[in-house]
C-alpha positions in Angstrom: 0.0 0.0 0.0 2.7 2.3 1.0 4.5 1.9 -2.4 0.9 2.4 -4.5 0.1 5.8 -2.1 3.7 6.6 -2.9 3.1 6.6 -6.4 -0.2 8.4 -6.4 1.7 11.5 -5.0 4.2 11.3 -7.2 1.8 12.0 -9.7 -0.2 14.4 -7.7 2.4 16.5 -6.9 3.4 15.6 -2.5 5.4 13.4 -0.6 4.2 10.7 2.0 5.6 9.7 5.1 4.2 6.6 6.9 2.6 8.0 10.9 0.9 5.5 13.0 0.6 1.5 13.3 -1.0 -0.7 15.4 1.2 -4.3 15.7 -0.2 -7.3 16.6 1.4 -9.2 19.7 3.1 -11.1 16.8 4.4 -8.1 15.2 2.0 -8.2 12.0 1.0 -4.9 11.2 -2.8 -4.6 11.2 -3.1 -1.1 10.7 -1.1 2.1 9.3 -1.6 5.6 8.5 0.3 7.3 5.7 0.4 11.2 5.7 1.2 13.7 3.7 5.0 14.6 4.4 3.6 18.7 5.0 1.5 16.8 8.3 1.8 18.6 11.6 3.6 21.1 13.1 7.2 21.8 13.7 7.0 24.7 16.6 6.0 23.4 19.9 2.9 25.3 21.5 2.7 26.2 24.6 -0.2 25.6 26.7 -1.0 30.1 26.6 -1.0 29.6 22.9 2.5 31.2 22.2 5.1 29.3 20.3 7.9 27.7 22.1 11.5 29.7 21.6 13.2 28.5 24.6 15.8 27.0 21.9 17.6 28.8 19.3 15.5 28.1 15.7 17.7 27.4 12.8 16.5 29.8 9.5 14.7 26.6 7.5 12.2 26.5 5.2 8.2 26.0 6.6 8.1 22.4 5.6 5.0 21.5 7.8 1.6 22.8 7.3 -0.5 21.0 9.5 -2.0 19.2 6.2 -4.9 17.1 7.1 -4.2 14.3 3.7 -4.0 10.6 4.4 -4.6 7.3 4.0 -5.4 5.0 6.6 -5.2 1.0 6.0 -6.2 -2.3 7.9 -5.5 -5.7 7.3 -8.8 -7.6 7.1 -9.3 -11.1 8.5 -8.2 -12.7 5.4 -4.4 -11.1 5.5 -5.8 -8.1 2.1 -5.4 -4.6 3.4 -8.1 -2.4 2.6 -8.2 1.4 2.5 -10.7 2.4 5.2 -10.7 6.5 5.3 -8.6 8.4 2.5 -8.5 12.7 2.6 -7.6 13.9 -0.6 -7.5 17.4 0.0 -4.1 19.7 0.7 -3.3 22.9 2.3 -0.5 23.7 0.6 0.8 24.1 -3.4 1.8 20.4 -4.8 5.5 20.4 -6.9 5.1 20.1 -10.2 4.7 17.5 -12.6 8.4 16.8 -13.4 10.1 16.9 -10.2 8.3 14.0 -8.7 11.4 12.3 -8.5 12.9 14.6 -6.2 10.3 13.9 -3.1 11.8 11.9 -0.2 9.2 8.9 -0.5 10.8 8.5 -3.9 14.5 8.9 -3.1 16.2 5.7 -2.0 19.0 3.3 -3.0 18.1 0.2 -3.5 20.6 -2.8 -2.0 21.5 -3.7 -5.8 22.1 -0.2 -6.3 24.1 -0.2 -3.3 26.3 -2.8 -4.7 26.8 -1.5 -8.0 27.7 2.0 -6.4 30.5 -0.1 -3.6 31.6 -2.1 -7.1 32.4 1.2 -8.9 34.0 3.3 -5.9 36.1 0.2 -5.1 37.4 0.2 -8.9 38.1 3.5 -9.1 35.9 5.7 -10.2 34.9 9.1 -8.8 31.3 9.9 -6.8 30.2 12.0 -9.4 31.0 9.6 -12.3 29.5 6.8 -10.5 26.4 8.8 -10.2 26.5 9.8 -13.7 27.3 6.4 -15.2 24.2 5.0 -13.3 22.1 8.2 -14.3 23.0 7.4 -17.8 22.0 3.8 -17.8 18.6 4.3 -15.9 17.7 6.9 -18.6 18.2 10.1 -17.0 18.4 11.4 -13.5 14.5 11.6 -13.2 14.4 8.1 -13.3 17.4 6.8 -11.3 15.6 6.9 -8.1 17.7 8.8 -6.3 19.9 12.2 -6.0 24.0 13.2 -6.3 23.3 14.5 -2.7 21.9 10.8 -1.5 24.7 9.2 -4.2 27.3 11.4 -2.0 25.7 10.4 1.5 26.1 6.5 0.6 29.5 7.0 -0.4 30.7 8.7 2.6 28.5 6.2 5.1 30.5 3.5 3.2 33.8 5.1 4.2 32.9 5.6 7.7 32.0 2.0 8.3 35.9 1.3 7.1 37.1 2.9 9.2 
C-alpha cells in the first residue's frame, strides 16, 4: 500500500511519510496511516497559545503545514489490506509535474544499487562519475531513483563504516 500511495503522489504533486501503526502481539502490522510529508507542526505550542522559543531556531524553510491528507489501512481477517478512510484534499501548493522524483518517499537506494555504487568506488571511479554512469544507464536522473546528494551520503557512510 505504501508503495501504491507513494506513487499516487508522485503524480499528484506531495510526498508521503508513513505516521501511526498498530502491531499485533506477533508483530503483524494490522493497521497504518500514511500522511502527507507537509502533516503537523514543527513549533511546539505552549499551553497560553505562544510558540515555544526557549531553543535557538535554525533559519529553515516551513516544511510543515498541519496538512490534514491521508490514508489510513487495515489488514482484514483474510491477510488483504483495505483502504478504510482516505482525505484527498491539501493545504499547501503540490510540486510540479516533473520533479516528482525529487520527493523523499521517492528517493532511496536500493541494495542492488548499493552494490553497483561499492563495485564502482572500489574500482576507481569518482562519486560524481558513478552517479553519472548509473544516471545514464537508468535513462536520466529523473528516473534513477535517487539524488547526487543521496549518491554522496552512501558514499561517505560506506567510508565511515571502514574505518
Amino acid at each position: 500500500m505504501y508503495r501504491l500511495y507513494c506513487r499516487h503522489s508522485r503524480i499528484t504533486g506531495f510526498s508521503v511519510r508513513k505516521g501511526t501503526s498498530r502491531k499485533s502481539t506477533t508483530g503483524i502490522e494490522l493497521a497504518r496511516i500514511f500522511r502527507c510529508s507537509c502533516a503537523g507542526v514543527k513549533e511546539k505550542i505552549l499551553e497560553d497559545g505562544k510558540i515555544d522559543k526557549s531553543r535557538k531556531q535554525r533559519q529553515v524553510g516551513i516544511t510543515r503545514t498541519d496538512c490534514k491528507a491521508f490514508l489510513n489501512v487495515k489488514r482484514t481477517k483474510e491477510g488483504i489490506y483495505e483502504v478504510v478512510k482516505h482525505e484527498m484534499n491539501h493545504n499547501h501548493v503540490m510540486t510540479r509535474p516533473g520533479w516528482g522524483h525529487y520527493h523523499r518517499s521517492e528517493r532511496n537506494i536500493t541494495e542492488e544499487k548499493g552494490k553497483a555504487i561499492e563495485q564502482m568506488i572500489s574500482s576507481g571511479m569518482r562519486v560524481t562519475e558513478s552517479y553519472h554512469y548509473m544516471a545514464f544507464e537508468a535513462g536520466g536522473e529523473e528516473v534513477l531513483g535517487h539524488t547526487k546528494r543521496d549518491h554522496y551520503n552512501y558514499v561517505s557512510r560506506l567510508k565511515m563504516e571502514k574505518i
